[in-house]
C-alpha positions as CSV (number, residue, x, y, z in Angstrom):
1,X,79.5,34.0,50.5
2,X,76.6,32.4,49.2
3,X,75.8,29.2,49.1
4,X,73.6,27.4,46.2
5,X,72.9,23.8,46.2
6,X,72.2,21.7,43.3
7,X,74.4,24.4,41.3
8,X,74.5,22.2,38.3
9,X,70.8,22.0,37.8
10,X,68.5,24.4,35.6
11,X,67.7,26.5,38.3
12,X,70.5,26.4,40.6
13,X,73.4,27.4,37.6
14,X,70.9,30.5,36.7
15,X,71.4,31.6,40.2
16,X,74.6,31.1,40.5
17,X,76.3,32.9,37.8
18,X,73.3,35.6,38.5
19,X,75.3,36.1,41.3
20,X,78.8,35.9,39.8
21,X,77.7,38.5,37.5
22,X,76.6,40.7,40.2
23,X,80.4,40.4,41.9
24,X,79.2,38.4,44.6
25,X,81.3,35.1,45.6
26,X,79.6,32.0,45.0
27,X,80.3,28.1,46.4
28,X,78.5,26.0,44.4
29,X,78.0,22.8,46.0
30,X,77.3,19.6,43.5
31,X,77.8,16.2,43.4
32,X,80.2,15.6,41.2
33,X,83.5,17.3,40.3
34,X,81.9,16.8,36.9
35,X,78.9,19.3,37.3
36,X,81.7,21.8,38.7
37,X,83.6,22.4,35.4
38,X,81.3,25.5,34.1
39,X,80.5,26.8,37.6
40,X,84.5,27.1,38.2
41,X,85.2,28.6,34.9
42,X,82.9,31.1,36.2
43,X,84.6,31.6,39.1
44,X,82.2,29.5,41.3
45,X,84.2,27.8,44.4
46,X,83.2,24.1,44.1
47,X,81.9,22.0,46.6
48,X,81.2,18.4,46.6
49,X,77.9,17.6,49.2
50,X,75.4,14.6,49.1
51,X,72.3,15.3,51.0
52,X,72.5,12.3,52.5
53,X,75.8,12.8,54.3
54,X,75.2,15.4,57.2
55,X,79.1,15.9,57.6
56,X,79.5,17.1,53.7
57,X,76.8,19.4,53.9
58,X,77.9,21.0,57.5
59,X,81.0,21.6,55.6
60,X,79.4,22.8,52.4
61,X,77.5,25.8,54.6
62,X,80.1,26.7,56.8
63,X,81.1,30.7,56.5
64,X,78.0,31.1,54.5
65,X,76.1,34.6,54.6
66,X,72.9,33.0,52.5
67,X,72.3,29.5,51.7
68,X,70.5,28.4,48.2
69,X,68.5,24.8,49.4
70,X,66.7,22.4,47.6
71,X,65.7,18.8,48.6
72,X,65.5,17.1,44.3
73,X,63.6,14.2,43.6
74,X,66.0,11.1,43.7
75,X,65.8,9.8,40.2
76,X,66.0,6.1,39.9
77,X,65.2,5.6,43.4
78,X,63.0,2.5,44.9
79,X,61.7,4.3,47.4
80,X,62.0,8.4,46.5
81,X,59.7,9.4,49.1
82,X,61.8,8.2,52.6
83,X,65.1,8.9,50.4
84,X,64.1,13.0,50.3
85,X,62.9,13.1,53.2
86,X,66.2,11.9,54.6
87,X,67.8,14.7,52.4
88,X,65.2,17.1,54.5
89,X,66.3,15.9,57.5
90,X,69.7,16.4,56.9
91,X,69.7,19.9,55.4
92,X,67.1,20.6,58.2
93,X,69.6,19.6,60.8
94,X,73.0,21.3,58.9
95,X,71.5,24.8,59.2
96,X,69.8,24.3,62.7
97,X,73.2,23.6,63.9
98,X,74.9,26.2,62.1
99,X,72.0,28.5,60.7
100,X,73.7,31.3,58.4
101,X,71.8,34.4,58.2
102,X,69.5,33.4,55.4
103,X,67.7,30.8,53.8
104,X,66.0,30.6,50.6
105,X,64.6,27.0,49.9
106,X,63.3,26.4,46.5
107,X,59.6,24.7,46.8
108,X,56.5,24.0,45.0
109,X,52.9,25.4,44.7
110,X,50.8,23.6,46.7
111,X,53.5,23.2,49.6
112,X,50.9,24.5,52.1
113,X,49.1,21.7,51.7
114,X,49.6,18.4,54.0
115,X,47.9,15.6,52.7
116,X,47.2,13.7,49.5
117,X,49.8,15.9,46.7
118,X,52.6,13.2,46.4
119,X,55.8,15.1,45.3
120,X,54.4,18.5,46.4
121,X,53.5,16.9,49.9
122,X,57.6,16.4,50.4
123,X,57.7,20.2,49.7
124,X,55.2,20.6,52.6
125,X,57.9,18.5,54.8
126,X,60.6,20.4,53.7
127,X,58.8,23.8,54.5
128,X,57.7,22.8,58.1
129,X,61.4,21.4,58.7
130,X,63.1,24.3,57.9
131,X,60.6,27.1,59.4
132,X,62.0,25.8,62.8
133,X,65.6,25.3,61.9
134,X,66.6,28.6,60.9
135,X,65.1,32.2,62.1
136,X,65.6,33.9,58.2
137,X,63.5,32.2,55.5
138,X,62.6,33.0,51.9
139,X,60.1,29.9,50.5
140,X,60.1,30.0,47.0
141,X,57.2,28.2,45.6
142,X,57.4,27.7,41.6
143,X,54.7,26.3,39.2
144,X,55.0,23.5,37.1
145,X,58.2,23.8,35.5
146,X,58.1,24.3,31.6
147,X,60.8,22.4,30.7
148,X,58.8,19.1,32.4
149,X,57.3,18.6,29.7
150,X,60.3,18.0,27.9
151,X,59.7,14.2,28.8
152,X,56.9,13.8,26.6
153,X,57.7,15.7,23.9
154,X,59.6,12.8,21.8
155,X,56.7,10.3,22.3
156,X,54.6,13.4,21.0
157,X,56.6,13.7,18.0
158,X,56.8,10.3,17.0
159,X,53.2,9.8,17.7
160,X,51.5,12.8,16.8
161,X,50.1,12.9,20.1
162,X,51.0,15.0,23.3
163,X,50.5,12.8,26.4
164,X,48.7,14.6,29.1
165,X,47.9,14.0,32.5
166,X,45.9,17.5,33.0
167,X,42.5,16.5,33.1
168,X,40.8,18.3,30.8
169,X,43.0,19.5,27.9
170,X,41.4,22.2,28.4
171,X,42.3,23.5,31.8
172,X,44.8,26.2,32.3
173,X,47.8,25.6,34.7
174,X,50.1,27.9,36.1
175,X,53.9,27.0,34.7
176,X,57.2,28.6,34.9
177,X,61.0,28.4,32.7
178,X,63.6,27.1,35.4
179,X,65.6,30.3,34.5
180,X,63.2,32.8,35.7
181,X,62.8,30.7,38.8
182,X,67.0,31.4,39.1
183,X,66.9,34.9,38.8
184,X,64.2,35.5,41.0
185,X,66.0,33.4,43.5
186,X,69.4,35.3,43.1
187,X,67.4,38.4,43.7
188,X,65.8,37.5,46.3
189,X,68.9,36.6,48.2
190,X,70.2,39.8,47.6
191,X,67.1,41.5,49.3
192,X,68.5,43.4,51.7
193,X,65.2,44.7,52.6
194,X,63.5,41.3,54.0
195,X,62.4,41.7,57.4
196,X,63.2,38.5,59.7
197,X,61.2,35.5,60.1
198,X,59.7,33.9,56.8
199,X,58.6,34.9,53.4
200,X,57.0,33.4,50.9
201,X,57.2,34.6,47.4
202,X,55.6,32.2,44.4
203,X,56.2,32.3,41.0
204,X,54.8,31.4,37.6
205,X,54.9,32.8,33.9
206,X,53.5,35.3,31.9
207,X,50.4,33.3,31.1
208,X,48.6,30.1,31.7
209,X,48.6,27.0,29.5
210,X,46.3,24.2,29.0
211,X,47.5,20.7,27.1
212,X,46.1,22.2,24.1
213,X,47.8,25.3,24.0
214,X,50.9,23.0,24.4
215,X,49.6,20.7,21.4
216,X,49.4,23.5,19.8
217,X,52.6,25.3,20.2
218,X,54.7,22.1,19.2
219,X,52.7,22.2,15.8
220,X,53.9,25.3,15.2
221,X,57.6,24.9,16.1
222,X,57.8,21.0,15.0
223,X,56.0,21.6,11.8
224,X,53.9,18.6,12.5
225,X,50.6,18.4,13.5
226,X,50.6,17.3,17.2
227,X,47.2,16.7,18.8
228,X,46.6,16.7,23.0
229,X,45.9,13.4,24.1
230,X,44.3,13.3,27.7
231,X,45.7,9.8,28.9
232,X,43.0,7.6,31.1
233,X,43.4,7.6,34.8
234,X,43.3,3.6,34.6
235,X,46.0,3.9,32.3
236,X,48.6,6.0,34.2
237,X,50.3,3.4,36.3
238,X,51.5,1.4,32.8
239,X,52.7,4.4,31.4
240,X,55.0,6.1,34.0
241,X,56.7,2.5,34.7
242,X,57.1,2.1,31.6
243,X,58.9,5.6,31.1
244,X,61.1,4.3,33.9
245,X,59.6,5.3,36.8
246,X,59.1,2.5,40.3
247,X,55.6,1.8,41.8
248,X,56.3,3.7,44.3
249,X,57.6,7.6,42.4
250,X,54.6,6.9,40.1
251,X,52.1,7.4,42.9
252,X,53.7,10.1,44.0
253,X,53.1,11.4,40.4
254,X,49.9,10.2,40.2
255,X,48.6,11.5,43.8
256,X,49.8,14.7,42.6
257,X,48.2,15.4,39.2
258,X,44.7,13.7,41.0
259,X,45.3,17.2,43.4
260,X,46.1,19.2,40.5
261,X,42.9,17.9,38.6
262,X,41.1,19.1,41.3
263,X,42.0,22.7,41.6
264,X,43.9,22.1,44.9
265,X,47.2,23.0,43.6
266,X,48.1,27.0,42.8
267,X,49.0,30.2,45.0
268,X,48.1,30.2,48.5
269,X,45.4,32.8,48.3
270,X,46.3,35.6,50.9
271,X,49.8,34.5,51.4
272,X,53.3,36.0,50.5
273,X,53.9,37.7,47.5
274,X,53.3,36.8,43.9
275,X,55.8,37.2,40.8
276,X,56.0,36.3,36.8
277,X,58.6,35.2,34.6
278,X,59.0,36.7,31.6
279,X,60.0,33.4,29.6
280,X,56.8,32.1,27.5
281,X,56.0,28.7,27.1
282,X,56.8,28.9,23.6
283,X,60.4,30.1,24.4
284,X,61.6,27.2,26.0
285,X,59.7,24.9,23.9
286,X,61.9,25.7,21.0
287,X,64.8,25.7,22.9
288,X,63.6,21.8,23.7
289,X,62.6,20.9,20.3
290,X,66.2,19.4,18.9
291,X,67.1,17.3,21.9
292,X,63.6,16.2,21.7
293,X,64.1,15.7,17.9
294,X,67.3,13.8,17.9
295,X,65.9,11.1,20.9
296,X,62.1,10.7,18.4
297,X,64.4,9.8,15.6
């Protein structure tokens, strides 16, 4: 049985009927009855688990042969930062009391890293907590998901201007499409060759990208001519808050694009092993574009 948590989610659903196609039995353990609808017509058993309830999650991993973990940034949240890392502590302490034989935890480039990255640095947290609650462990660390940007992308087309905090427009960042990260995951889990203790694998795309490449690309596939717009650093504050976000998850943002400015952020050199997607940027731009469309009109 395996066991994939946040099921619903862009990564998590890839996974899990990547496995459902491969014969495998999958619980799929959400929220919501809701989020369970596709995952059962695939023939997904359906769990309901909130990571901040240590009794739903002991039950969501019991009988499991592998378990799919991820620790998501609360949305809406006052305070995100203490909120996750109460979700870490309760994963951490489900599978320490009942650790199935593997683990693959979905994390972040720059997770090594233990100061000053802001989301990635709950990554870091979640790493650390888990390398001493169970004894198999794959650490998946993705790039900067592609689809991301698909918050900007209405402002950009009813601007003309693409919104960036990658300082310069020129600078090339690793990224990846959620559904690569998925079916890397799902393969991973069915590795029966790991050796114990942990692994970590990263992953990003076929190529790099810089804000202008994205400009650039959403020209081409908008039809409108889109420029890259590298927003001040005095201005950053005002404009996460304004696109929702409290004080307190826009620092987080912002402490983590001031580490990814400065080079800091990317594969640990000499570590674990290093994989591409094949999805290109471009891809899942398009695949953005009418949602993005219908919320710019």
């Amino acid at each position: 049985m395996f066991v994939i948590f946040g099921a619903s989610g862009k990564v998590g659903r890839v996974s899990a009927a990547s496995l459902r196609n491969a014969g495998h039995a999958v619980r799929a353990v959400v929220r919501n009855e809701s989020q369970g609808e596709h995952l059962a017509r695939m023939g997904c058993e359906i769990v309901l688990a909130d990571l901040m309830n240590p009794a739903s999650v002991a039950r969501a991993i019991e009988g499991a042969d592998a378990v799919q973990i991820l620790c998501p940034v609360p949305v809406g949240d006052a305070h995100p930062g203490s909120t996750m890392r109460r979700m870490i502590d309760v994963a951490a302490d489900a599978l320490r009391a009942n650790p199935p034989p593997h683990v693959l935890a979905l994390s972040d480039y720059g997770a090594e890293l233990d100061h000053g990255t802001g989301i990635t640095l709950l990554f870091h947290a979640l790493e650390k907590q888990l390398q001493t609650a169970v004894q198999n462990l794959t650490l998946l660390r993705a790039a900067e998901h592609m689809q991301n940007w698909a918050r900007v992308i209405p402002v950009a087309l009813a601007t003309r201007k693409l919104p960036s905090l990658h300082h310069p427009l020129s600078k090339r960042f690793p990224t990846v499409a959620a559904q690569d990260v998925g079916l890397l995951a799902a393969e991973l889990l069915l590795d029966e060759s790991r050796g114990s203790g942990s692994r970590v694998v990263s992953i990003e795309g076929p190529r790099r990208v810089c804000a202008l490449d994205v400009a650039r690309a959403l020209t081409d596939a908008s039809r409108r001519e889109i420029s890259a717009y590298e927003v001040p650093r005095n201005e950053w504050p005002s404009m996460l808050q304004r696109a929702g976000l409290g004080a307190d998850h826009a620092q987080l943002i912002i402490d983590l694009y001031e580490t990814h400015n400065a080079g800091r952020i990317d594969v640990e050199e000499g570590i674990g092993e290093q994989r591409f997607g094949t999805t290109e940027f471009t891809e899942v731009l398009a695949s953005m574009l009418p949602d993005a469309a219908a919320v710019a009109s």
